[in-house]
N, CA, C and O atoms as a Tinker XYZ file with bonds, in Angstrom:
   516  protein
     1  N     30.484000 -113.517000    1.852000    73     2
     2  CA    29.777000 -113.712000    3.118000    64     1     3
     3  C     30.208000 -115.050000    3.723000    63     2     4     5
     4  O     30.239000 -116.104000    3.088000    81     3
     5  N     30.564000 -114.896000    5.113000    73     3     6
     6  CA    30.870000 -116.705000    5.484000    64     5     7
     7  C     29.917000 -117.486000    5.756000    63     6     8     9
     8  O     28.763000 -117.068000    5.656000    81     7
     9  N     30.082000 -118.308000    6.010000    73     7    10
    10  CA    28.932000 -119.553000    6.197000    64     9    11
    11  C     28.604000 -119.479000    7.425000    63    10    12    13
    12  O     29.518000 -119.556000    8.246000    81    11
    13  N     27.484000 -119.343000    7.810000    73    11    14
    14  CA    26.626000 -119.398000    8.713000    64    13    15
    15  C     26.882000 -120.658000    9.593000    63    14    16    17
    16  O     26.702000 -121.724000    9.003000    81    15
    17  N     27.174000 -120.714000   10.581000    73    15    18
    18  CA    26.984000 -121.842000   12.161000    64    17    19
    19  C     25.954000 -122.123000   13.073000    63    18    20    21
    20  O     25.132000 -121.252000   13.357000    81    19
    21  N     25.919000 -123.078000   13.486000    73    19    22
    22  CA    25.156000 -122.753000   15.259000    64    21    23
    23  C     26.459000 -122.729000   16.194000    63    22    24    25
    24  O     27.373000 -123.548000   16.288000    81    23
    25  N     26.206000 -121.359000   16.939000    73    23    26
    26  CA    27.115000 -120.925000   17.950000    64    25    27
    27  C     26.318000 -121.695000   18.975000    63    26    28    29
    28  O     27.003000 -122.665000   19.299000    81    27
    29  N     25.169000 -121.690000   19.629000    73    27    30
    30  CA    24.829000 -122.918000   20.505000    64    29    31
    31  C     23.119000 -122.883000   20.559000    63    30    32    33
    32  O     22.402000 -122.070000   19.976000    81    31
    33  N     22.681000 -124.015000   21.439000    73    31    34
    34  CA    21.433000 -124.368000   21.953000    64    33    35
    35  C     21.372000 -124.154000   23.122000    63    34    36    37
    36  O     22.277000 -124.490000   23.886000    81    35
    37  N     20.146000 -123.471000   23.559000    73    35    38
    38  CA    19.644000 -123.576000   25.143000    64    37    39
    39  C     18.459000 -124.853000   25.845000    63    38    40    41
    40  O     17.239000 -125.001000   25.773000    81    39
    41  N     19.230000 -125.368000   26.305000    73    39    42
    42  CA    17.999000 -126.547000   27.038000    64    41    43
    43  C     17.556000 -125.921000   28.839000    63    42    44    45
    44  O     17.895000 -124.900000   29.436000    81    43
    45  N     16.799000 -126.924000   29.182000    73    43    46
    46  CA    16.540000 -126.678000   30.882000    64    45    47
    47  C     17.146000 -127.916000   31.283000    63    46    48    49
    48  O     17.060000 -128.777000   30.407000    81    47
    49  N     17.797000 -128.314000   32.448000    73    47    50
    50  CA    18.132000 -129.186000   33.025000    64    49    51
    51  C     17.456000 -129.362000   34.247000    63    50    52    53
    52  O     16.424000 -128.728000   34.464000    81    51
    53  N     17.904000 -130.123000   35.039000    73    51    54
    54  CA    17.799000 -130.106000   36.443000    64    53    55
    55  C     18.611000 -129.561000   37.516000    63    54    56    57
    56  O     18.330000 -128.931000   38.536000    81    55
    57  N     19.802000 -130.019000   36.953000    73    55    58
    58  CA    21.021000 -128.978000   38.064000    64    57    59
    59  C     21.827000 -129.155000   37.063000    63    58    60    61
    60  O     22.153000 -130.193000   36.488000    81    59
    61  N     22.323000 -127.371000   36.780000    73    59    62
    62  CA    23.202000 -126.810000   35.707000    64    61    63
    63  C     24.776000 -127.193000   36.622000    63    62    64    65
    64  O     25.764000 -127.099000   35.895000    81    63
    65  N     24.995000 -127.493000   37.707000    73    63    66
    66  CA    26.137000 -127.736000   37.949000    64    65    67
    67  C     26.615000 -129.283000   37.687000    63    66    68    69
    68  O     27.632000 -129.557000   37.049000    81    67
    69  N     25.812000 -130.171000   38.221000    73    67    70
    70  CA    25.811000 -131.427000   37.733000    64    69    71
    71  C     25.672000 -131.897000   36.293000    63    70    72    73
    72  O     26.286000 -132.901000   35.932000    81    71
    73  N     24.847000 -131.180000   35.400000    73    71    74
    74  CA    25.077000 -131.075000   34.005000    64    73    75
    75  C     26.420000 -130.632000   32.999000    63    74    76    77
    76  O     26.973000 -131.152000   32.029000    81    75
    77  N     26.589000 -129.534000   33.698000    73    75    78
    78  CA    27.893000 -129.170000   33.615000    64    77    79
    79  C     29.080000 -129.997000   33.292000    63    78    80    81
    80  O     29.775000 -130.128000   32.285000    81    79
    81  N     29.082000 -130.616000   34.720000    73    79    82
    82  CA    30.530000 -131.457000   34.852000    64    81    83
    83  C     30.662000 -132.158000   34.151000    63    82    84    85
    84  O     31.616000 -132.327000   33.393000    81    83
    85  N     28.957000 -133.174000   34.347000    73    83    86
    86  CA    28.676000 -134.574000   33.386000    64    85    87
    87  C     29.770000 -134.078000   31.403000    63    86    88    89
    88  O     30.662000 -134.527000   30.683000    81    87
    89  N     28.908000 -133.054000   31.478000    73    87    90
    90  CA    29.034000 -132.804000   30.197000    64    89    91
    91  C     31.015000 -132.373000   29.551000    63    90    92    93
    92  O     31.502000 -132.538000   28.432000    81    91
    93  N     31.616000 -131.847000   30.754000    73    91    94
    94  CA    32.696000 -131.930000   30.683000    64    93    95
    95  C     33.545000 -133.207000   30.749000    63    94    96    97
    96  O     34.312000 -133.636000   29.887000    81    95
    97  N     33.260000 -133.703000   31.903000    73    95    98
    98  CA    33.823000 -135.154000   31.502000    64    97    99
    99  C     33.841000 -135.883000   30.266000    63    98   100   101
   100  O     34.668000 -136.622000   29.732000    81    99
   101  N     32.553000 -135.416000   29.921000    73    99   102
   102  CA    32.357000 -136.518000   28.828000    64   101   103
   103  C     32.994000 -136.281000   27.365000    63   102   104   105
   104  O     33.014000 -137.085000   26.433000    81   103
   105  N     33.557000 -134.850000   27.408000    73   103   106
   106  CA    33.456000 -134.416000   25.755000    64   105   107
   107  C     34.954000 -133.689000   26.186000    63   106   108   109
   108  O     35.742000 -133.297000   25.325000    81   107
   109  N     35.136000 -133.610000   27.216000    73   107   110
   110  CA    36.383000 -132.369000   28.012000    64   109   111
   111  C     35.994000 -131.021000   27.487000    63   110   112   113
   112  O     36.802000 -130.103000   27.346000    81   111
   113  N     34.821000 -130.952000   27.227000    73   111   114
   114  CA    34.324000 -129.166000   27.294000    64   113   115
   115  C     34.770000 -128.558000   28.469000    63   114   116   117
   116  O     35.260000 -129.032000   29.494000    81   115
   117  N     34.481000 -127.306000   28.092000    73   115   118
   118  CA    34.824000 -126.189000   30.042000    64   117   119
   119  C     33.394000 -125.512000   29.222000    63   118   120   121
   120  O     32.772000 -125.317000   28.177000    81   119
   121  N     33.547000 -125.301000   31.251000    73   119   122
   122  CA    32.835000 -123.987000   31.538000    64   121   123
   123  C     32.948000 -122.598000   30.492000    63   122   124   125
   124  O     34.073000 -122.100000   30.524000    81   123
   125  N     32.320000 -122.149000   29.904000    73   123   126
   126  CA    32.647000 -121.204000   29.231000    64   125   127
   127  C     32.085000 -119.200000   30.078000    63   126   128   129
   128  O     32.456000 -118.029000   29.996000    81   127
   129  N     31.205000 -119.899000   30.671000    73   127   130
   130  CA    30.417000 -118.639000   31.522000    64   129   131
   131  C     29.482000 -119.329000   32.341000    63   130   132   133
   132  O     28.894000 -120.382000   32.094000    81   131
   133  N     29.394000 -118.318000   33.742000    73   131   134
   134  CA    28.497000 -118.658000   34.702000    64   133   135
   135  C     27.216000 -117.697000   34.973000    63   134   136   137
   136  O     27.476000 -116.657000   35.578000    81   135
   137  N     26.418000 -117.827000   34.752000    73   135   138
   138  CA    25.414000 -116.663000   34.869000    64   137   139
   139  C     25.380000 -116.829000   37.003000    63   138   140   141
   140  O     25.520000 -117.779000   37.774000    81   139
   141  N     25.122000 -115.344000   37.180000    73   139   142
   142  CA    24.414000 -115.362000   38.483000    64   141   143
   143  C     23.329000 -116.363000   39.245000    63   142   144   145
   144  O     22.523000 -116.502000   38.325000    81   143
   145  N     22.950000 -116.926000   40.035000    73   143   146
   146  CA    21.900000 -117.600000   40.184000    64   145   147
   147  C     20.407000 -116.828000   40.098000    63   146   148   149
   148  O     20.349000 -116.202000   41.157000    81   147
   149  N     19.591000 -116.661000   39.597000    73   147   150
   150  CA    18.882000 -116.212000   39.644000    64   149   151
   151  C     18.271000 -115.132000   38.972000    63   150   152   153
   152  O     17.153000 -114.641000   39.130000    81   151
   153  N     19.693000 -114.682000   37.768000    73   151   154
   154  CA    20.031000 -113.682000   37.107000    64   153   155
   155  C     19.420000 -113.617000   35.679000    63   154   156   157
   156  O     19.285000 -112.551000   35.078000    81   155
   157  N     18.956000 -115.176000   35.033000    73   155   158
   158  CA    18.415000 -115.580000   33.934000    64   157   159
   159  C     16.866000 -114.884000   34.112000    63   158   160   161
   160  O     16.432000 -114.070000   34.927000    81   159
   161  N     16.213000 -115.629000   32.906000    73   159   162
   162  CA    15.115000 -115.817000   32.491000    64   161   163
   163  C     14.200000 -116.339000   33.491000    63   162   164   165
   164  O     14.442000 -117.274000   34.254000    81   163
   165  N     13.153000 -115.673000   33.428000    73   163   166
   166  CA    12.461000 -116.268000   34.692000    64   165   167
   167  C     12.718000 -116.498000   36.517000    63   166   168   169
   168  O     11.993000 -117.039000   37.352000    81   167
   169  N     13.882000 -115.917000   36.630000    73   167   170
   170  CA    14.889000 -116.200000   38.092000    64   169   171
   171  C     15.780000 -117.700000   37.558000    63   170   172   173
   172  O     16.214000 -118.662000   38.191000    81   171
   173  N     15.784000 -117.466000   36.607000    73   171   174
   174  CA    16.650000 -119.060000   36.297000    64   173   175
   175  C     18.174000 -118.960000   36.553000    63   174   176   177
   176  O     18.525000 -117.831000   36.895000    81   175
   177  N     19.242000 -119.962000   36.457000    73   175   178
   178  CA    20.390000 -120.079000   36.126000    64   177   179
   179  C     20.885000 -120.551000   34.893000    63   178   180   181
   180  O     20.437000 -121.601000   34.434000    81   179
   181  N     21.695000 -119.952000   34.340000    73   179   182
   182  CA    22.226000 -120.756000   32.969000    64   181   183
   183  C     23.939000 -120.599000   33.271000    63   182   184   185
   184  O     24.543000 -119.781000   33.964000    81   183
   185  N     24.439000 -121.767000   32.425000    73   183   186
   186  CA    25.695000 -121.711000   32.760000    64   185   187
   187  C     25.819000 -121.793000   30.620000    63   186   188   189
   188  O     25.021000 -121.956000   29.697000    81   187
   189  N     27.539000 -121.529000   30.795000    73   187   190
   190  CA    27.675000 -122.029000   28.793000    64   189   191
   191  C     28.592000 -122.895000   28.904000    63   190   192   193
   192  O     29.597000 -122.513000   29.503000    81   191
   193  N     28.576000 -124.288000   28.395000    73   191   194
   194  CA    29.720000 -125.409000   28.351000    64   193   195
   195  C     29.750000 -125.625000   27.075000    63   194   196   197
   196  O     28.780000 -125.500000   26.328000    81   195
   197  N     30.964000 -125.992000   26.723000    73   195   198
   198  CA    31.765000 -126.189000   25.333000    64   197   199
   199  C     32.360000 -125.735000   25.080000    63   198   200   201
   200  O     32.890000 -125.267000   26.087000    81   199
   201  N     33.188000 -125.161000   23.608000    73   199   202
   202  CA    34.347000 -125.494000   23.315000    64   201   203
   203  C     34.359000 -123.950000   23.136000    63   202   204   205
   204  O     33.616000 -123.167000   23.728000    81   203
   205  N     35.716000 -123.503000   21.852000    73   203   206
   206  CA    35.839000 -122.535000   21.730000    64   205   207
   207  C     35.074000 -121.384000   20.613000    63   206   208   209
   208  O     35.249000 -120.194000   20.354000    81   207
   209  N     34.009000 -122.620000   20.065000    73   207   210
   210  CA    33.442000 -121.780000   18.376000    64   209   211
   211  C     31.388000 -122.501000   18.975000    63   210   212   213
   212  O     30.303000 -122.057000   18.601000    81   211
   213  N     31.614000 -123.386000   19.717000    73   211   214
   214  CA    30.053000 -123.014000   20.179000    64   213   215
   215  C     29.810000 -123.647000   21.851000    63   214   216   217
   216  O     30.760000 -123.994000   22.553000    81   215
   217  N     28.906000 -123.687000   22.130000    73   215   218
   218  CA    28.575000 -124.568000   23.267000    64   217   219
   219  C     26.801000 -124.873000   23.960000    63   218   220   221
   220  O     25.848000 -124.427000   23.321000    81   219
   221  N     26.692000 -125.235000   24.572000    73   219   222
   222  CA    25.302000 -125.452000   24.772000    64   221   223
   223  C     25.094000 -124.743000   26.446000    63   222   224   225
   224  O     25.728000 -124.932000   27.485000    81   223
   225  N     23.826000 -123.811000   26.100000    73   223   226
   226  CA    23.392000 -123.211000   26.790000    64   225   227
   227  C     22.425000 -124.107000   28.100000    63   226   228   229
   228  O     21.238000 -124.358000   27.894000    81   227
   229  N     22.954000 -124.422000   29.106000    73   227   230
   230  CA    22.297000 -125.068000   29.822000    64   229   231
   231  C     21.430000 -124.216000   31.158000    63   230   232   233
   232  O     22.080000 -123.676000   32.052000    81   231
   233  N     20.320000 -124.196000   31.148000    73   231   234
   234  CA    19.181000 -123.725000   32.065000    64   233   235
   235  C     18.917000 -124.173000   32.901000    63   234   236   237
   236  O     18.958000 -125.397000   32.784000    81   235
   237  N     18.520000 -123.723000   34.149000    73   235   238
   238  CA    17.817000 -124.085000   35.448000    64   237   239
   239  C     16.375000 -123.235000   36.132000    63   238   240   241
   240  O     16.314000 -122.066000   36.514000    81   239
   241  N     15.768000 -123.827000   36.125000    73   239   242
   242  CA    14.454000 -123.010000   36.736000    64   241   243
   243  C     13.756000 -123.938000   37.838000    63   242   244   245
   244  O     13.207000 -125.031000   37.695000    81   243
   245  N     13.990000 -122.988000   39.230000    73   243   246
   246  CA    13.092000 -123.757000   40.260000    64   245   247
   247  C     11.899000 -124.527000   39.630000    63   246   248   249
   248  O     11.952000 -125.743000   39.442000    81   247
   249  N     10.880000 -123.810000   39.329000    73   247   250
   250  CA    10.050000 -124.056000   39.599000    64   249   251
   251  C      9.424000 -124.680000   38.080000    63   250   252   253
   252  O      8.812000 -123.920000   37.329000    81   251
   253  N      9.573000 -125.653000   37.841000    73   251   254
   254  CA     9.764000 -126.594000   37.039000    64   253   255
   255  C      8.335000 -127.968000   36.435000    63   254   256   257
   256  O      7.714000 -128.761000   37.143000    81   255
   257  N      8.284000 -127.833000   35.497000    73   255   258
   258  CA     7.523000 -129.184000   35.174000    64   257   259
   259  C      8.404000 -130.052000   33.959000    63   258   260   261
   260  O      9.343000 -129.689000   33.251000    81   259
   261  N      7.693000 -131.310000   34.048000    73   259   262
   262  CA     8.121000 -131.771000   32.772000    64   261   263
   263  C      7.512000 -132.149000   31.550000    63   262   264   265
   264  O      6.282000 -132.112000   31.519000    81   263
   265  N      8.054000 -132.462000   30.662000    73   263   266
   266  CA     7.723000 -132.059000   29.497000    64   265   267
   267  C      7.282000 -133.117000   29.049000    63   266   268   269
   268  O      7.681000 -134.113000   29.651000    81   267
   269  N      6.373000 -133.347000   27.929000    73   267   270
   270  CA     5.766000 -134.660000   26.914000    64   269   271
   271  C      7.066000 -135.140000   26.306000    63   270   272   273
   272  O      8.164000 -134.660000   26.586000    81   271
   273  N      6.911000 -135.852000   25.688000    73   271   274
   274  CA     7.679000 -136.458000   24.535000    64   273   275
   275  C      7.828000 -135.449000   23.603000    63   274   276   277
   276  O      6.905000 -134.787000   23.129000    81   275
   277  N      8.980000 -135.344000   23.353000    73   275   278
   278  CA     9.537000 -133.855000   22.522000    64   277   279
   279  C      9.316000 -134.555000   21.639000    63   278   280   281
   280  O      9.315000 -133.716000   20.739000    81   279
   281  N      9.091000 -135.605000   21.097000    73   279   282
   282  CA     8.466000 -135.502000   19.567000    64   281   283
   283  C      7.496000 -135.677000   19.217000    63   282   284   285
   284  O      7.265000 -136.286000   18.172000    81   283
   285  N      6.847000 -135.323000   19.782000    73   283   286
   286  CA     4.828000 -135.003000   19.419000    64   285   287
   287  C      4.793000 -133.739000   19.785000    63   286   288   289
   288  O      3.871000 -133.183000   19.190000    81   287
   289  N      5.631000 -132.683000   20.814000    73   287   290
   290  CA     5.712000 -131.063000   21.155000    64   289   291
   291  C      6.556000 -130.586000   19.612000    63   290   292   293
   292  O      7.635000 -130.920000   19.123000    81   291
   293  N      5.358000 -129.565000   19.131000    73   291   294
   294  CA     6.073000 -128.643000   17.932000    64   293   295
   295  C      7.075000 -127.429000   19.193000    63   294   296   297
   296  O      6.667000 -126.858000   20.205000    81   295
   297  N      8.616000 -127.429000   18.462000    73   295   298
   298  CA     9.296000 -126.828000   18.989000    64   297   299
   299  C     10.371000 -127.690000   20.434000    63   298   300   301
   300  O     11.295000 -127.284000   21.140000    81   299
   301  N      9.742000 -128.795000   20.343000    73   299   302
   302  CA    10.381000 -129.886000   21.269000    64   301   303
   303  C     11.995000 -129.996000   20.430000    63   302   304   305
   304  O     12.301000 -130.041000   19.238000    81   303
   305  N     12.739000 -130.011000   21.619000    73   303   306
   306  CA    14.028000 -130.840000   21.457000    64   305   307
   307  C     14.076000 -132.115000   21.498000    63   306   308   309
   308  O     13.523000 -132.678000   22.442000    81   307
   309  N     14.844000 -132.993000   20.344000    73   307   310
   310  CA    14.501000 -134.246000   20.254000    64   309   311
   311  C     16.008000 -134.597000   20.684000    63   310   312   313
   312  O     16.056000 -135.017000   21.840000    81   311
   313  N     17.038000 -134.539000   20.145000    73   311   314
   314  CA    17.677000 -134.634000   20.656000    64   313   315
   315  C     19.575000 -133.624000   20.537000    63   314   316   317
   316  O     19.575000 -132.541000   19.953000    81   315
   317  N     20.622000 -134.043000   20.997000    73   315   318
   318  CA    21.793000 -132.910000   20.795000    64   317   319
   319  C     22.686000 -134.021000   19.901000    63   318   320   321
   320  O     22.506000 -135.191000   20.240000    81   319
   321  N     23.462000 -133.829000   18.992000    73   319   322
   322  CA    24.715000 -134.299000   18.273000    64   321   323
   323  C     25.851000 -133.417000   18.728000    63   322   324   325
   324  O     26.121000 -132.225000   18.584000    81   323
   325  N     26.617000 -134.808000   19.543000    73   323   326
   326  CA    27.900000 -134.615000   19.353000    64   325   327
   327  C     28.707000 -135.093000   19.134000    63   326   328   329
   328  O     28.922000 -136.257000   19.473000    81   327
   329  N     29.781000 -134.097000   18.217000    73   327   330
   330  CA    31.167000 -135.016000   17.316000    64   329   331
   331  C     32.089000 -135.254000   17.929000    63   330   332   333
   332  O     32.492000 -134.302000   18.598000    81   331
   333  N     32.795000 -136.410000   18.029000    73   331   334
   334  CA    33.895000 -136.616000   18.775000    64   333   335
   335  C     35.032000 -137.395000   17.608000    63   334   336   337
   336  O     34.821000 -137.753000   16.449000    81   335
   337  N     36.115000 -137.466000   18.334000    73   335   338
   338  CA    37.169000 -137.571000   17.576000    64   337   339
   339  C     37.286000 -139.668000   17.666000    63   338   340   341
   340  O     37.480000 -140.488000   16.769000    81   339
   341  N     37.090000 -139.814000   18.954000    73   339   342
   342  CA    37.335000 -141.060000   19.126000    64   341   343
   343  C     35.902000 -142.005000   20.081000    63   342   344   345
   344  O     35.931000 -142.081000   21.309000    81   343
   345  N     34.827000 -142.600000   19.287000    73   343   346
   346  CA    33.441000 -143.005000   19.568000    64   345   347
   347  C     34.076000 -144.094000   20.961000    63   346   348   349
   348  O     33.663000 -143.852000   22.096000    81   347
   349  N     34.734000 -144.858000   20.814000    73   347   350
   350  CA    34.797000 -146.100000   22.034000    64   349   351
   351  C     35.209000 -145.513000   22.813000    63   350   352   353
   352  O     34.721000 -145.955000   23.853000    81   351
   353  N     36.165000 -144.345000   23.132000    73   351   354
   354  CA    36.577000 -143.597000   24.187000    64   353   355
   355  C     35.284000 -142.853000   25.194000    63   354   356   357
   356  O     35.206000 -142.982000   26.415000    81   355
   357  N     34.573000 -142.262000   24.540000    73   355   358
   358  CA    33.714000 -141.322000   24.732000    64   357   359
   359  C     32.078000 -142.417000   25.304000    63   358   360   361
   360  O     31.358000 -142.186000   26.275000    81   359
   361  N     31.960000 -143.457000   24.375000    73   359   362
   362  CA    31.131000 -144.833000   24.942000    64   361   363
   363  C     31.682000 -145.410000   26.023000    63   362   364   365
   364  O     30.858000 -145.853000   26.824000    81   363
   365  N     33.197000 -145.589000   26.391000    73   363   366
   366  CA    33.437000 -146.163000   27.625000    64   365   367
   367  C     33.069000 -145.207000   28.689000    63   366   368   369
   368  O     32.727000 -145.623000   29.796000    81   367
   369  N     33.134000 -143.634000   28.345000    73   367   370
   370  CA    32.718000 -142.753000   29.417000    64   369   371
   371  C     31.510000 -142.959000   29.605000    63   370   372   373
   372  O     31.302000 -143.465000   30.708000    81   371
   373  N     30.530000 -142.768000   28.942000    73   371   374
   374  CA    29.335000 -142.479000   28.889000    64   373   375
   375  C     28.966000 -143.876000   29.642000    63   374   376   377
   376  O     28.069000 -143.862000   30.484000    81   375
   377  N     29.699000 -145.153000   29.321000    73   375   378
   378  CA    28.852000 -146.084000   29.764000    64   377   379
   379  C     29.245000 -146.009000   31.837000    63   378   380   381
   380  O     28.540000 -146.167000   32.833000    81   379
   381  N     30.771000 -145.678000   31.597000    73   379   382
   382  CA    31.233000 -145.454000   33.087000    64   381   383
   383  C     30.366000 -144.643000   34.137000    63   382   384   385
   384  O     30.333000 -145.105000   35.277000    81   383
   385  N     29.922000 -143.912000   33.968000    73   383   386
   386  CA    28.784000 -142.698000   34.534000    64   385   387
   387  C     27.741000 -143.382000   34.597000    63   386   388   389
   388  O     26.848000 -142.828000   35.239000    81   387
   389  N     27.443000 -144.575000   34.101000    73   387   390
   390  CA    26.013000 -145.317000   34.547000    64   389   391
   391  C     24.990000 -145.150000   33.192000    63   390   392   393
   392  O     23.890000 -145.679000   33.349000    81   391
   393  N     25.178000 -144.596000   32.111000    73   391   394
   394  CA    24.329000 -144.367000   31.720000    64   393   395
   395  C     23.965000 -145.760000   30.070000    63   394   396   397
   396  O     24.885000 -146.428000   29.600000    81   395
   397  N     22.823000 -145.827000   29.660000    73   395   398
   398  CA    23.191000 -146.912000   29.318000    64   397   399
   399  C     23.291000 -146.474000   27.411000    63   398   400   401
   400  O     22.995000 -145.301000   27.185000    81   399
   401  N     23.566000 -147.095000   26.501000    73   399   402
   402  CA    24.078000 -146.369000   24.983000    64   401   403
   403  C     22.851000 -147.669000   24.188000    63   402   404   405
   404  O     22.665000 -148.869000   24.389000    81   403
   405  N     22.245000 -146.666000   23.268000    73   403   406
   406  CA    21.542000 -147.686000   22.270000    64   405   407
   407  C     21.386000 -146.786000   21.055000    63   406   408   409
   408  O     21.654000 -145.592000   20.922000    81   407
   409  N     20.823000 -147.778000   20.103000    73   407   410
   410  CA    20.719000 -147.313000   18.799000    64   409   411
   411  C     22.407000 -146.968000   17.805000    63   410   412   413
   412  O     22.646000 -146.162000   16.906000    81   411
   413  N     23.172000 -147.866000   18.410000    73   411   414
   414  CA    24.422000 -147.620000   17.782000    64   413   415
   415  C     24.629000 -148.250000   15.723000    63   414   416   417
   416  O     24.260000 -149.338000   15.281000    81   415
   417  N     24.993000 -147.640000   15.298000    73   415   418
   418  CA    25.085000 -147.442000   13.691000    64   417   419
   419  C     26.217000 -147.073000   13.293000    63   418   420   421
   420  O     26.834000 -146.134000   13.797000    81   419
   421  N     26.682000 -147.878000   12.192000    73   419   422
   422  CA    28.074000 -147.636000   11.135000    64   421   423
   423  C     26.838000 -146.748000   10.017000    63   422   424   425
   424  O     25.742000 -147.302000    9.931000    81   423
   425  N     26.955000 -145.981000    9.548000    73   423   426
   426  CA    26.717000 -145.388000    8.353000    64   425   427
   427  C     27.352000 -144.262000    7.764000    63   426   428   429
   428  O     27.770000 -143.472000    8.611000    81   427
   429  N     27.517000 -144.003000    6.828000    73   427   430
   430  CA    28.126000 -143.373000    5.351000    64   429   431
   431  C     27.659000 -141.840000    6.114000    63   430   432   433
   432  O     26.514000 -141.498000    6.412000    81   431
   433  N     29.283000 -140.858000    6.367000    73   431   434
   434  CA    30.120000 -141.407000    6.790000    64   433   435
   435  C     30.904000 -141.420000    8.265000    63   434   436   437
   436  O     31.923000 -140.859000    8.666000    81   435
   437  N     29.969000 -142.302000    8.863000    73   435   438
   438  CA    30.265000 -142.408000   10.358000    64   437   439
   439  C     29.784000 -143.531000   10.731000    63   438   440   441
   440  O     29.248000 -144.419000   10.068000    81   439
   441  N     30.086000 -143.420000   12.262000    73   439   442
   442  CA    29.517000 -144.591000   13.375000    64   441   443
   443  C     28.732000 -143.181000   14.375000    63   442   444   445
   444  O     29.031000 -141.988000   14.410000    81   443
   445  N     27.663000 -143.951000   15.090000    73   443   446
   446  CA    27.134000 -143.463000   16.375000    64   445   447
   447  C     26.809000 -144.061000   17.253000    63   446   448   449
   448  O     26.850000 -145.290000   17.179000    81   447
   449  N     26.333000 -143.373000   18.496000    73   447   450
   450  CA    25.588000 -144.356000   19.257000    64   449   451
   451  C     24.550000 -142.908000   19.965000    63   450   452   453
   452  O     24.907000 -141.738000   19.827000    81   451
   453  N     23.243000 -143.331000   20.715000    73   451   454
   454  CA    22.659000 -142.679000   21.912000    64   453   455
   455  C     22.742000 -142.631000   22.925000    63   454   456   457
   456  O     23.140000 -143.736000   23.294000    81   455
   457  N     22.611000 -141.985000   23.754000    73   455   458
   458  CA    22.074000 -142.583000   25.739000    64   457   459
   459  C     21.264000 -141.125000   25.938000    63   458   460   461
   460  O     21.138000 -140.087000   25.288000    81   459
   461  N     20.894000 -141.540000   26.936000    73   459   462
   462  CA    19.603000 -140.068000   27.752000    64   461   463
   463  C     20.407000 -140.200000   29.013000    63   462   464   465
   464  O     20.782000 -141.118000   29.741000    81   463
   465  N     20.536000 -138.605000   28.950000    73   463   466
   466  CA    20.773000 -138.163000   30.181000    64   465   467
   467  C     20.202000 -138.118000   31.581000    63   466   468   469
   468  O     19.026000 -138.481000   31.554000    81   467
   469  N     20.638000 -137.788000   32.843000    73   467   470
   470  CA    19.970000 -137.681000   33.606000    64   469   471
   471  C     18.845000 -136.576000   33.463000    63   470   472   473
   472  O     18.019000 -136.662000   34.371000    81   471
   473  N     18.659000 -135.801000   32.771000    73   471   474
   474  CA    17.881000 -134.730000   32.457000    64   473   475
   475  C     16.289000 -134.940000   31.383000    63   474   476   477
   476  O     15.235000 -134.345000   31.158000    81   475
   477  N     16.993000 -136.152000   30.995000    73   475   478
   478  CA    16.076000 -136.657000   30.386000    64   477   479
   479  C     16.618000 -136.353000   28.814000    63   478   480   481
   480  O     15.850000 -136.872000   28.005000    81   479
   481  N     17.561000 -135.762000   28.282000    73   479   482
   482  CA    17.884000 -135.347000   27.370000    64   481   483
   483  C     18.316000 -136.475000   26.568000    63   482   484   485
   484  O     18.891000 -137.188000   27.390000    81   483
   485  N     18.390000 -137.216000   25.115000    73   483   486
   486  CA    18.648000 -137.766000   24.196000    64   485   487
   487  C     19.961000 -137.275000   23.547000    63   486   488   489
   488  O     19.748000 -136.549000   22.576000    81   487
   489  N     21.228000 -137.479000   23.827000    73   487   490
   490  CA    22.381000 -137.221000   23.094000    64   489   491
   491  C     22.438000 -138.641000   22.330000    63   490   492   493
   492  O     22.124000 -139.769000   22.708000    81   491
   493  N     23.120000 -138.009000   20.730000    73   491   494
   494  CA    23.604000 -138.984000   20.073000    64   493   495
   495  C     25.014000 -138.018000   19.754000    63   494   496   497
   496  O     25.116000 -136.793000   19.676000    81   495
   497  N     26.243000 -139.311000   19.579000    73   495   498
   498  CA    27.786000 -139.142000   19.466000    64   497   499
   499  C     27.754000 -139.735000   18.869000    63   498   500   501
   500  O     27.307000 -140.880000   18.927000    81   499
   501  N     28.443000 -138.926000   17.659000    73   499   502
   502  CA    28.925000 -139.374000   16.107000    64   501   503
   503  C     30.487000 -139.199000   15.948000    63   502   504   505
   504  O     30.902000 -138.089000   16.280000    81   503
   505  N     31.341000 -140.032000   15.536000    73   503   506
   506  CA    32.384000 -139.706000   14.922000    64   505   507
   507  C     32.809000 -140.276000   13.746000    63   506   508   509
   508  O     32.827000 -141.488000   13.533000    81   507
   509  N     33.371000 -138.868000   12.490000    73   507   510
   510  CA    33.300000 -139.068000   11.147000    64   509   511
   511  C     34.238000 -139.471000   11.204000    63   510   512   513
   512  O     34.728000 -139.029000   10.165000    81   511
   513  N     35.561000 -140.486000   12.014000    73   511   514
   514  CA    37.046000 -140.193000   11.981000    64   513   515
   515  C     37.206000 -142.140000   11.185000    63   514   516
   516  O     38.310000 -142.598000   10.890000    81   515
């Protein structure tokens, strides 16, 4: 039997096109699929960005609230890991886009760092290299 993966996660954003890109720039993911507008869950949009073995399901829904602190919500997203090949490359992006990086760590066996998205989302970028 093979070993089991995550093929991907679904979040909500604010604008799946602007998420999108952000998220391409930053990692050079693509577009993988475009749902219809309106065609999702709820009248939502979802688009799929990333690579070729998973990607993250990104959501849009008009009509929208926001959420507590995903870590006091059971079932809250706290935050996404992603691996990259080269951390200062991917930190000079992240910092270029405005956004700001904390909680950075050398540990066994990697380095990381955080930033929050415009979405409000918590990415941390790890690279084991």
């Amino acid at each position: 039997m093979a070993a089991a993966f995550l093929e991907h996660a679904n979040v909500t954003v604010r604008d799946v096109p602007a998420t999108a890109q952000m998220l391409c720039d930053l990692f050079d993911w693509k577009v993988r699929w475009k749902g219809e507008e309106g065609a999702s869950i709820h009248g939502g949009t979802s688009w799929h960005v990333g690579g070729p073995d998973s990607y993250l399901a990104i959501y849009q829904l008009e009509e929208r609230t926001e959420a507590e602190d995903t870590y006091h919500t059971t079932g809250g997203l706290n935050h996404l890991g992603v691996v990259v090949d080269d951390l200062d490359a991917v930190e000079a992006r992240v910092l270029g886009m405005g956004f700001e990086t904390h909680s950075h760590a050398d540990y066994e066996p990697g380095r990381r760092f955080y930033f929050d998205d415009f979405n409000g989302i918590e990415i941390e970028v790890v690279s084991y290299s």
